[in-house]
C-alpha positions as CSV (number, residue, x, y, z in Angstrom):
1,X,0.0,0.0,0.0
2,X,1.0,3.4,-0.4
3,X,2.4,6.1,2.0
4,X,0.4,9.3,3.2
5,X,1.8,12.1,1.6
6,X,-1.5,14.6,2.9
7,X,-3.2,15.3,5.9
8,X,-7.6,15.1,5.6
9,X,-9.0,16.1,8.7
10,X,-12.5,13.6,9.9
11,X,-14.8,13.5,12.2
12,X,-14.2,10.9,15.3
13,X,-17.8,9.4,14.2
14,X,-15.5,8.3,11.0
15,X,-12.0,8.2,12.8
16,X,-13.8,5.2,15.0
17,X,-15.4,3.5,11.8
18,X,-11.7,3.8,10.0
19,X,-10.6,2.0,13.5
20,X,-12.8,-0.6,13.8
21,X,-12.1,-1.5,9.9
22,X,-8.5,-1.2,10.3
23,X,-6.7,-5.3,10.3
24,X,-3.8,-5.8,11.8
25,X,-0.8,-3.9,10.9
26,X,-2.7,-1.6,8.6
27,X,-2.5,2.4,8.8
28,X,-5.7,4.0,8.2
29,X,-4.3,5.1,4.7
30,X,-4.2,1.2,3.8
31,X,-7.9,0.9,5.6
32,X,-9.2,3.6,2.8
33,X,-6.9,2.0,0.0
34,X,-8.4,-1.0,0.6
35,X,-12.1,0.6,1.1
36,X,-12.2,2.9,-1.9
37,X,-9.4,0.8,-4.0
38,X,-6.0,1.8,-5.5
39,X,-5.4,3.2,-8.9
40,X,-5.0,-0.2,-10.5
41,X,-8.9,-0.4,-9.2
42,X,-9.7,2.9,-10.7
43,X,-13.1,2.0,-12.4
44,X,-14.5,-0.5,-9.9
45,X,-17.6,0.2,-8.2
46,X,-17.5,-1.2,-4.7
47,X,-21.5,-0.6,-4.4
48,X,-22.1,-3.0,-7.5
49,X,-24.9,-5.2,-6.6
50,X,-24.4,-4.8,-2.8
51,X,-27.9,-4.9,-1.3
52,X,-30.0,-5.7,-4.2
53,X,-32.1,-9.2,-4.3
54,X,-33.6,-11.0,-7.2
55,X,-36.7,-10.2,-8.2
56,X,-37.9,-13.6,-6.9
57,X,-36.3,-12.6,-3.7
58,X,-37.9,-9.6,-3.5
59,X,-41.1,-11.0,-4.4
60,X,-41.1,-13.5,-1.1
61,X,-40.0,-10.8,1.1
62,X,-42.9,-8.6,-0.5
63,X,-45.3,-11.0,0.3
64,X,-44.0,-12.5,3.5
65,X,-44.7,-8.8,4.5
66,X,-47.7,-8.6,3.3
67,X,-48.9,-11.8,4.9
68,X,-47.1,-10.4,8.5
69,X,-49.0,-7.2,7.9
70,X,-52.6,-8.8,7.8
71,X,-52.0,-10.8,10.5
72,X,-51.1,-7.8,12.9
73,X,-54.4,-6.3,11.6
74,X,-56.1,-9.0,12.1
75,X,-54.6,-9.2,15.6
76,X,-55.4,-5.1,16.0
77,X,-59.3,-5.9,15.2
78,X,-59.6,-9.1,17.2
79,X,-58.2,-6.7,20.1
80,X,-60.7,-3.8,19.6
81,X,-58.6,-1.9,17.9
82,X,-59.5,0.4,15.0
């Protein structure tokens, strides 16, 4: 990994998160290279595909929800409520 040659000032919210990322015998500069990637990364999108389901996936958890949701109004009526 590369050496610092510049000084960025953070918050301690972000100094903490740097921290806690940080493996052993890394600086935080190596934490960020490895986070945001090096210039031989240049181009690659960390956020590609992270958090995003199939659309069968999403279909379940759609209707599991749904299915959870008329239960608790069912519940809420049985109850007196509303």
């Amino acid at each position: 990994m590369g050496a610092a040659d510049e000084q960025i000032r953070v918050s301690e919210a972000v100094k903490r998160e740097i921290k806690r990322r940080r493996r052993e015998g890394e600086s935080y500069n190596d934490v960020l290279e490895r986070l945001f990637g090096t210039d031989r990364d240049r181009g690659r999108d960390l956020l590609a595909g992270a958090g995003f389901w199939s659309s069968e996936k999403a279909d379940r958890v759609r209707e599991t929800r749904r299915k959870y949701k008329e239960k608790s109004k069912e519940r809420i009526e049985q109850r007196g409520g509303r």
